[in-house]
Structures are given as C-alpha cells and as structure tokens.
C-alpha positions in Angstrom: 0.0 0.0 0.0 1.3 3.4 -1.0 0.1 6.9 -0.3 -0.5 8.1 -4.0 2.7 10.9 -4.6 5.0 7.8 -4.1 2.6 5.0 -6.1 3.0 8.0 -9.2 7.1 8.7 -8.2 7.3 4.3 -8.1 4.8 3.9 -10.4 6.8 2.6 -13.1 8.9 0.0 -11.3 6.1 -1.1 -9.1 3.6 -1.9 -12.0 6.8 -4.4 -13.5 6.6 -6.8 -10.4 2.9 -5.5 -9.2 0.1 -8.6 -9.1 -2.7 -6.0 -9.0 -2.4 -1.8 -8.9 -5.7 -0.4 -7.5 -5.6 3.6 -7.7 -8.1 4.5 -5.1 -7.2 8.2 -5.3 -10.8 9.6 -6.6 -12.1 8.2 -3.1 -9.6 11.0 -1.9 -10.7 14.1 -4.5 -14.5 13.3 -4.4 -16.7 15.1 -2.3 -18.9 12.5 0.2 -22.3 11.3 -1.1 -24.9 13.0 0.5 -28.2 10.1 2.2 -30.2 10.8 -0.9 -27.3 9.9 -3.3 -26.9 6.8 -1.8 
C-alpha cells in the first residue's frame, strides 16, 4: 500500500513486479455522497 505521490514517483517500477495496482485516489478528491445519493 502506497500513499498516491509515491505510487506516481514508483509507479513505473512497481507496475513491472505488481500482481494488481488499485488507484483509489478519486475516493480522496470526491466530495462524500450526500443520504439521498446513496
């Protein structure tokens, strides 16, 4: 698990031996749902 500045600075060499990369980062940007939304 990586905090997303180092995931983008490793990015590269981590997607070469990586299984699965899983960029959650739009969790971070998004505003919450409201109750109605979800």
């Amino acid at each position: 698990m990586f905090c997303a500045h180092h995931a983008r600075e490793h990015g590269e060499k981590l997607r070469t031996i990586a299984v699965n990369v899983h960029d959650e980062t739009g969790k971070l940007i998004d505003p919450p749902a409201t109750e109605v939304e979800r």
